[in-house]
NUTORNU-130868 format. One record per residue (C-alpha): residue number from 1; residue in one letter; x, y, z. Coordinates in nm, 2 decimals, m for minus. Example, Ala and Ser with C-alpha at 12.3 -4.5 7.8 and 13.67 -1.06 7.14 Angstrom:
2
<node><num>1</num><residuo>A</residuo><c1>1.23</c1><c2>m0.45</c2><c3>0.78</c3></node>
<node><num>2</num><residuo>S</residuo><c1>1.37</c1><c2>m0.11</c2><c3>0.71</c3></node>
END
This chain:
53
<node><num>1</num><residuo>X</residuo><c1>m1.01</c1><c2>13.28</c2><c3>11.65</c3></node>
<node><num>2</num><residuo>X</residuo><c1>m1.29</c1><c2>13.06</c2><c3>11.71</c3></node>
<node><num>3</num><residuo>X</residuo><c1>m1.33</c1><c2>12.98</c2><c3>11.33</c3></node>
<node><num>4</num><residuo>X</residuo><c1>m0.98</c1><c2>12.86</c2><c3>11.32</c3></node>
<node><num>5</num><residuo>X</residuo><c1>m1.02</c1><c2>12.67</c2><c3>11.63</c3></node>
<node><num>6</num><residuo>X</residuo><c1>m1.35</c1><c2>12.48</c2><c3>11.42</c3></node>
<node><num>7</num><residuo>X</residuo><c1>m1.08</c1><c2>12.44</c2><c3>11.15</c3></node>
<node><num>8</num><residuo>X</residuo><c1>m0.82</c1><c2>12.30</c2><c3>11.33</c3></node>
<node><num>9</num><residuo>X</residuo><c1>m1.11</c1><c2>12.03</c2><c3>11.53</c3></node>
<node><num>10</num><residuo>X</residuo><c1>m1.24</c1><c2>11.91</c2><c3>11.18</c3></node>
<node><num>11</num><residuo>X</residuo><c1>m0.88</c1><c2>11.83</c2><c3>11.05</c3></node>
<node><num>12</num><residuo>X</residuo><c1>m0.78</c1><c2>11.64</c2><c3>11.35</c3></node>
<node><num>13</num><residuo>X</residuo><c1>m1.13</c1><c2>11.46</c2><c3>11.31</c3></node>
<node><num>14</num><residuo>X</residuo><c1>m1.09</c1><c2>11.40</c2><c3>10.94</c3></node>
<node><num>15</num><residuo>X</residuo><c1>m0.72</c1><c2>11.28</c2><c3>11.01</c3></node>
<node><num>16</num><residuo>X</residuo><c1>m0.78</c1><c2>11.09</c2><c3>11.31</c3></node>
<node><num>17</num><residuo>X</residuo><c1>m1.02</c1><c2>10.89</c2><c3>11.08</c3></node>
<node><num>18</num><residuo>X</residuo><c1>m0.78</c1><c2>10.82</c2><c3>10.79</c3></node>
<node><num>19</num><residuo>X</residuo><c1>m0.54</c1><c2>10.71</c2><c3>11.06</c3></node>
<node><num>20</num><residuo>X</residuo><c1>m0.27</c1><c2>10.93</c2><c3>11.06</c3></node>
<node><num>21</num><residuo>X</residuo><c1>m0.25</c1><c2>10.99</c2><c3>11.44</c3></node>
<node><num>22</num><residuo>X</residuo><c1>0.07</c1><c2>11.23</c2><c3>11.40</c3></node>
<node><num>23</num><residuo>X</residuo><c1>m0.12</c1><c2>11.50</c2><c3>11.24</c3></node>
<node><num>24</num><residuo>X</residuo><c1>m0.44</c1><c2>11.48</c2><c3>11.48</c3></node>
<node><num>25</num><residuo>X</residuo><c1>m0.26</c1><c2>11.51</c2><c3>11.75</c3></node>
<node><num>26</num><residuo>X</residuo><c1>m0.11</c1><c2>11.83</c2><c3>11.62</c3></node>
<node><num>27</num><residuo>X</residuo><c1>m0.41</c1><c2>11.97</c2><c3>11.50</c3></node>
<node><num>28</num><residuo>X</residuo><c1>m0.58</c1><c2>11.90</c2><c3>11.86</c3></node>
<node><num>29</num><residuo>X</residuo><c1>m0.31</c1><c2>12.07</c2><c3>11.98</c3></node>
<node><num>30</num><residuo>X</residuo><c1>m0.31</c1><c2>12.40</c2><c3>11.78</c3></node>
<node><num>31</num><residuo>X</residuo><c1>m0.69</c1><c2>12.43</c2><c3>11.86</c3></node>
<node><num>32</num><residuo>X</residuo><c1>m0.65</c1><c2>12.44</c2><c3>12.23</c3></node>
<node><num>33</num><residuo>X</residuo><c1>m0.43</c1><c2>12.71</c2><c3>12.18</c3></node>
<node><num>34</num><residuo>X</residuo><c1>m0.63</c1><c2>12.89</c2><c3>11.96</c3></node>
<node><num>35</num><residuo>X</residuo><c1>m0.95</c1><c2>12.79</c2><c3>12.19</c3></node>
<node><num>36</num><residuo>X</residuo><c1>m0.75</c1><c2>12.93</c2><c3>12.53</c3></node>
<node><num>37</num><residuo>X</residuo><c1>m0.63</c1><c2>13.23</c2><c3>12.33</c3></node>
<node><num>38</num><residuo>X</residuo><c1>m1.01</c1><c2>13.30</c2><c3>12.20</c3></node>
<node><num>39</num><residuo>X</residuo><c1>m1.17</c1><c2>13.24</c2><c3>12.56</c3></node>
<node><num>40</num><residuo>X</residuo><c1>m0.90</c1><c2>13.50</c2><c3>12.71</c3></node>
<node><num>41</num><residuo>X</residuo><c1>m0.95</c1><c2>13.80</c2><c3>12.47</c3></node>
<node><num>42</num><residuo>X</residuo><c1>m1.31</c1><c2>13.73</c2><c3>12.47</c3></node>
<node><num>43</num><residuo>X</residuo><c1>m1.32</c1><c2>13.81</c2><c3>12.86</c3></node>
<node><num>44</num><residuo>X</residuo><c1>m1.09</c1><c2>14.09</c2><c3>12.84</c3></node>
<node><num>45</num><residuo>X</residuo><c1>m1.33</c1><c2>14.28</c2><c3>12.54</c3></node>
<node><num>46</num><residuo>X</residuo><c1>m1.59</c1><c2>14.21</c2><c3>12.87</c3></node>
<node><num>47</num><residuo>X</residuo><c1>m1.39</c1><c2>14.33</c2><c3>13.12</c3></node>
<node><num>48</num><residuo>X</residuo><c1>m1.30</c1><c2>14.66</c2><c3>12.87</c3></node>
<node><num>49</num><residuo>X</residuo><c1>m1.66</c1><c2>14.69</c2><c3>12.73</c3></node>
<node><num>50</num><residuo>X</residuo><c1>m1.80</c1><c2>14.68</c2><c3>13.08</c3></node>
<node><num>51</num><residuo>X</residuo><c1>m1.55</c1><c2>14.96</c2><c3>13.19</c3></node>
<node><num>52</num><residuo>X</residuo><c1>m1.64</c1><c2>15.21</c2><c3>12.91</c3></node>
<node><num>53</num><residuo>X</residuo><c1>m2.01</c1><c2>15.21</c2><c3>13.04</c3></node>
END
């Protein structure tokens, strides 16, 4: 998840540079969701992990 997230940051950079302002704002947008999606399974694998012990 977080690799996409990376992915999705360096096309809205590159395209935010070459102007086309459509398509980084999209791209920002897909890796917030990707970013929020990461950061809540991340805690629950804590949460889950620390219950096993």
């Amino acid at each position: 998840m977080l690799r996409w997230t990376i992915i999705f940051i360096v096309i809205a950079i590159i395209a935010g540079i070459l102007g086309f302002g459509g398509i980084a704002g999209a791209a920002t947008g897909i890796a917030k969701i990707f970013f929020f999606i990461f950061i809540v399974l991340f805690i629950l694998s804590l949460i889950r992990g620390g219950l096993k012990k």
